[in-house]
Backbone bond lengths (Angstrom), bond angles and torsions (degrees), N, CA, C in turn:
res aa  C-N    CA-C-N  psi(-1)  N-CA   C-N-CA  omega(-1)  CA-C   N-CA-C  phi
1 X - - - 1.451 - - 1.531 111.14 -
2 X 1.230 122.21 -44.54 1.346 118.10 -172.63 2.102 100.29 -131.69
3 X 1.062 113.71 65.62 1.516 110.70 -176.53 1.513 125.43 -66.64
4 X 1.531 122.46 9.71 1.164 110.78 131.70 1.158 146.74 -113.73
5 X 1.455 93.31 57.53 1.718 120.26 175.50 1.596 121.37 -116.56
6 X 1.078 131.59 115.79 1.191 127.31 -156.01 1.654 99.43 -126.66
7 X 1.367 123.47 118.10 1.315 132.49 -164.37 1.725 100.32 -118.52
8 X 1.611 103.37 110.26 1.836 120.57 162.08 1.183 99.06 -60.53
9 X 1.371 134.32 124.08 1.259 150.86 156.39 1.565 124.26 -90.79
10 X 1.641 140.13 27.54 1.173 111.94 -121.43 1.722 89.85 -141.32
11 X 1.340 124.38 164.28 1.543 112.86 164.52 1.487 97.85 -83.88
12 X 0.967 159.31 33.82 1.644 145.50 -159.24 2.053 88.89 -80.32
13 X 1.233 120.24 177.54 1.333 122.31 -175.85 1.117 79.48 -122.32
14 X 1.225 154.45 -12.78 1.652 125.50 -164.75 2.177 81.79 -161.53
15 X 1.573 79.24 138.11 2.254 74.80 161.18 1.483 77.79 -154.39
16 X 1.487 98.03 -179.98 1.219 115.58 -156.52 1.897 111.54 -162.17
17 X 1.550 101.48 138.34 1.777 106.87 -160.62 1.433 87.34 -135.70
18 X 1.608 95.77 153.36 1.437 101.34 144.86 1.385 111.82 -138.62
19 X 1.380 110.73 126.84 1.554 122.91 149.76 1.089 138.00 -60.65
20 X 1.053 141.68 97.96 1.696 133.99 -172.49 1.782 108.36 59.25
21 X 1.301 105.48 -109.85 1.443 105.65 176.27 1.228 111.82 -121.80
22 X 1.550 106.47 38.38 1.533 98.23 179.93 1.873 110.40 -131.87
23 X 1.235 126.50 114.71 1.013 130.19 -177.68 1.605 121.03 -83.64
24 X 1.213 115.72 138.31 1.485 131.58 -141.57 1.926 101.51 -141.21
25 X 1.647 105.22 109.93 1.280 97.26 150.99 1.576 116.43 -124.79
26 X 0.988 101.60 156.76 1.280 128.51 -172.91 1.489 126.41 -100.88
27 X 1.506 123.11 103.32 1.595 91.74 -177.13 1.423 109.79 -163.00
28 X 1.260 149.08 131.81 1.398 153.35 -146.43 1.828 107.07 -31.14
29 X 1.381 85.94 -49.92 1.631 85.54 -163.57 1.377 128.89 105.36
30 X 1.850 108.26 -10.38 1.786 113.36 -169.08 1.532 103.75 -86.11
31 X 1.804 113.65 -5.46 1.795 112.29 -162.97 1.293 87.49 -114.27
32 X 1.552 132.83 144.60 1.574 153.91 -178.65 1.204 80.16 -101.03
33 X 1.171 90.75 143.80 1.540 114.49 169.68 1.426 114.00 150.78
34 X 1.438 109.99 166.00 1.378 134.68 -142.86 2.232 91.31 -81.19
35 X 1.359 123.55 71.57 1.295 110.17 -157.24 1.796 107.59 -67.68
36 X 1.359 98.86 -29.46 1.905 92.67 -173.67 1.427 101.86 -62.38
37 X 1.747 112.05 -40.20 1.607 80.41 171.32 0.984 134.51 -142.98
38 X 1.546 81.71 86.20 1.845 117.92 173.65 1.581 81.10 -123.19
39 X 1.310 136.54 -43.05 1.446 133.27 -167.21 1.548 97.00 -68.15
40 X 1.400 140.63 -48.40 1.445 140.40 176.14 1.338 107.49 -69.84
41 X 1.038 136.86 -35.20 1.797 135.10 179.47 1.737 87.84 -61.49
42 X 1.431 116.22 -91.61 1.147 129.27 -159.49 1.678 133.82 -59.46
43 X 1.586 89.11 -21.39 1.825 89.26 176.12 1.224 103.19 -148.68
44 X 1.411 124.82 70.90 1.068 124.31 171.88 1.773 138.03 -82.93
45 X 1.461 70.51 -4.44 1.780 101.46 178.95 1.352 79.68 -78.26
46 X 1.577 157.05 -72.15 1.134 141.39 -130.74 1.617 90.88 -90.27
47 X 1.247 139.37 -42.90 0.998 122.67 174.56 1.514 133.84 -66.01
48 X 1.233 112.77 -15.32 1.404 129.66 171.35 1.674 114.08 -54.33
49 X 1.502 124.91 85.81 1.613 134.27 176.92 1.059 90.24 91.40
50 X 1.404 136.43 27.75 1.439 112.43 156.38 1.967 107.49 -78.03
51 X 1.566 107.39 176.98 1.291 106.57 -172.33 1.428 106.38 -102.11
52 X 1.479 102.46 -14.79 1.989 94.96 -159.43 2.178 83.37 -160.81
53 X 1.033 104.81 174.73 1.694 102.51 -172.20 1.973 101.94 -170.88
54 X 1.521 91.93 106.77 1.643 86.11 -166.60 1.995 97.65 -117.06
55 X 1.275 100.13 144.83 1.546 91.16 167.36 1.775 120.62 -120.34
56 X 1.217 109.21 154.26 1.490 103.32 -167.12 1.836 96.30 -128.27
57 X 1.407 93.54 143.27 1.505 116.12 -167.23 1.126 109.31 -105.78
58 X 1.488 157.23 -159.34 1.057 156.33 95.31 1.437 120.04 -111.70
59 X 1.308 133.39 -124.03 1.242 133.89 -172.26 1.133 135.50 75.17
60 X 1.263 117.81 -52.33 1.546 133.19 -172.45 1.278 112.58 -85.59
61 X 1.173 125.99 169.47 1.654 132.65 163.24 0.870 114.20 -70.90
62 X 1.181 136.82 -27.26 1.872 143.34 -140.01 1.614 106.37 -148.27
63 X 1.065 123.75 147.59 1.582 138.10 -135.49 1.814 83.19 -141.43
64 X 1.699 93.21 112.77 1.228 98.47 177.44 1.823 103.76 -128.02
65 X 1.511 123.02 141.92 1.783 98.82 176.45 1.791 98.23 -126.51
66 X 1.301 81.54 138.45 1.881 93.36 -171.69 1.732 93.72 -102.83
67 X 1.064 112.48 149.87 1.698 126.50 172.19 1.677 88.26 -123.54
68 X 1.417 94.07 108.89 1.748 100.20 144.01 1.786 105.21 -94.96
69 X 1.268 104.31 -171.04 1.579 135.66 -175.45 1.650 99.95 -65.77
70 X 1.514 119.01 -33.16 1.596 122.59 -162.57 1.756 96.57 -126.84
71 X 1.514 119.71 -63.54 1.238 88.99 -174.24 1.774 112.28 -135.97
72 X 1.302 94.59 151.96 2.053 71.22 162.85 0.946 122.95 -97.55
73 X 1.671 106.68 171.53 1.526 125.88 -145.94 1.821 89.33 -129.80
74 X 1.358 107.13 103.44 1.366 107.31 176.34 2.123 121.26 -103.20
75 X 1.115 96.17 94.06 1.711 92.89 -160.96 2.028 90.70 -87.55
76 X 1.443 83.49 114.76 1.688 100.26 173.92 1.724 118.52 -85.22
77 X 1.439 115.33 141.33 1.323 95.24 -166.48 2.177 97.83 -93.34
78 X 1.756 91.25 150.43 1.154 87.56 175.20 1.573 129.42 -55.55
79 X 1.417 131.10 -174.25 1.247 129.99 -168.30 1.483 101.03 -128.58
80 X 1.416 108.88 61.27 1.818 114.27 179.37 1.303 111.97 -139.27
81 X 1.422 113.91 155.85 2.224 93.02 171.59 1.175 95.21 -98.06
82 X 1.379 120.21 176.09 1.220 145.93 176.55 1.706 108.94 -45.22
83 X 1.388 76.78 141.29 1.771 109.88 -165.55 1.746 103.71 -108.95
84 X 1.297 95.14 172.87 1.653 89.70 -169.18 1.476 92.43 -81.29
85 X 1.355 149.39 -36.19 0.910 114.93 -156.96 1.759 110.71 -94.87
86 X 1.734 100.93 8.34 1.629 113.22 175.79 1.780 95.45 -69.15
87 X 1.372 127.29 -55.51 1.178 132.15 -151.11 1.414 106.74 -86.16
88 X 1.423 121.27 -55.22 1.868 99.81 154.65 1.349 132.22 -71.95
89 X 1.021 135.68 11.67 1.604 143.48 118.32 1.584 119.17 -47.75
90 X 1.132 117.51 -39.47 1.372 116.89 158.94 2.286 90.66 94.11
91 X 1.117 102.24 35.64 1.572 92.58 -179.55 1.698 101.86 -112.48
92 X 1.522 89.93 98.44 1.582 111.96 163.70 1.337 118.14 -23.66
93 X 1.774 119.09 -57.10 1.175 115.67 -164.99 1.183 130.35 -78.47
94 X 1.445 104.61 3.06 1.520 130.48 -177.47 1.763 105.65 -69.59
95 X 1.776 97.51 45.57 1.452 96.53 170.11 1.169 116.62 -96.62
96 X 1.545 131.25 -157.85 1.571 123.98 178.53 1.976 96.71 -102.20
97 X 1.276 76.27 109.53 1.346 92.59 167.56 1.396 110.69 -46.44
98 X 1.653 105.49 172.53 1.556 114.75 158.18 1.293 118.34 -46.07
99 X 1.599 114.96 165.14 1.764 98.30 162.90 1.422 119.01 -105.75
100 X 1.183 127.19 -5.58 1.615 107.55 140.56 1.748 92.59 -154.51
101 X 1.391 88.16 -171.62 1.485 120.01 -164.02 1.875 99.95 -129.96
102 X 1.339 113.73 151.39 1.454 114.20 173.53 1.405 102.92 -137.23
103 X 1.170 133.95 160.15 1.131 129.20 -176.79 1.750 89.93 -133.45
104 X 1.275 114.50 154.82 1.464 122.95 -173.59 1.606 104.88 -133.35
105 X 1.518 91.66 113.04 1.842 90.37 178.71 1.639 101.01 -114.17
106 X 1.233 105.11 162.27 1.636 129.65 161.10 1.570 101.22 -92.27
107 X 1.002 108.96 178.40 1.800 131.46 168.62 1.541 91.59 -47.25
108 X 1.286 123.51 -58.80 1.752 114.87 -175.62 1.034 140.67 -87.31
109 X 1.347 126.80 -25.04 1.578 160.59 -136.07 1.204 117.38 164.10
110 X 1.755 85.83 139.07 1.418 112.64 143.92 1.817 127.81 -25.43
111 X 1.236 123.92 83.57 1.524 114.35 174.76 1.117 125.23 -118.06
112 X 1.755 119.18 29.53 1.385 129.09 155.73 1.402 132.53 -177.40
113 X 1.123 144.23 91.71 1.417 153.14 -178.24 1.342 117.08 -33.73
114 X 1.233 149.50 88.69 1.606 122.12 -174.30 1.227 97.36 -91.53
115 X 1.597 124.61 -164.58 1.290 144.21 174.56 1.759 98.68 -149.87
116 X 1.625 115.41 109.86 1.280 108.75 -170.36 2.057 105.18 -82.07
């Protein structure tokens, strides 16, 4: 129906794209850890001449964006309402998010966030 759409199906914990010149990981968001460098250990081929290198999280309710020195870290909030363990935790924001988010790149970067 739509063949230039290509859908990752996969358990992997982390995958990884590049768009133009912008390198992209991808990855649940439920494991802490050091992600820029897990993104330089593991795909450095994708980072190699890229211009800009952003990673996206999910998990959480709430949408937080970190700027390191190399890439940003964009943690999107999930698309669920509050769960039992959101509400005896007492985390307000554990509302229903938007239903999606778009991000708008050029050849280098990130140059606009939407909210669909």
């Amino acid at each position: 129906l739509y063949p230039d759409v290509n859908v990752h199906n996969s358990y992997d914990y982390r995958v990884y794209y590049r768009a133009n010149n912008v390198a992209i990981m991808m990855t649940h968001g439920d494991v802490k850890g050091k992600l820029v460098e897990l993104f330089l250990n593991e795909a450095n081929q994708i980072l190699c001449g890229s211009s800009s290198s952003i990673v996206l999280t999910g998990h959480k309710h709430h949408e937080i964006v970190e700027q390191t020195p190399s890439t940003t870290i964009y943690q999107v909030g999930t698309n669920k309402s509050a769960d039992r363990w959101s509400i005896k935790n007492g985390y307000p924001s554990a509302r229903k998010m938007r239903n999606w988010s778009l991000m708008e790149l050029n050849q280098d970067e990130v140059i606009a966030y939407h909210y669909i």
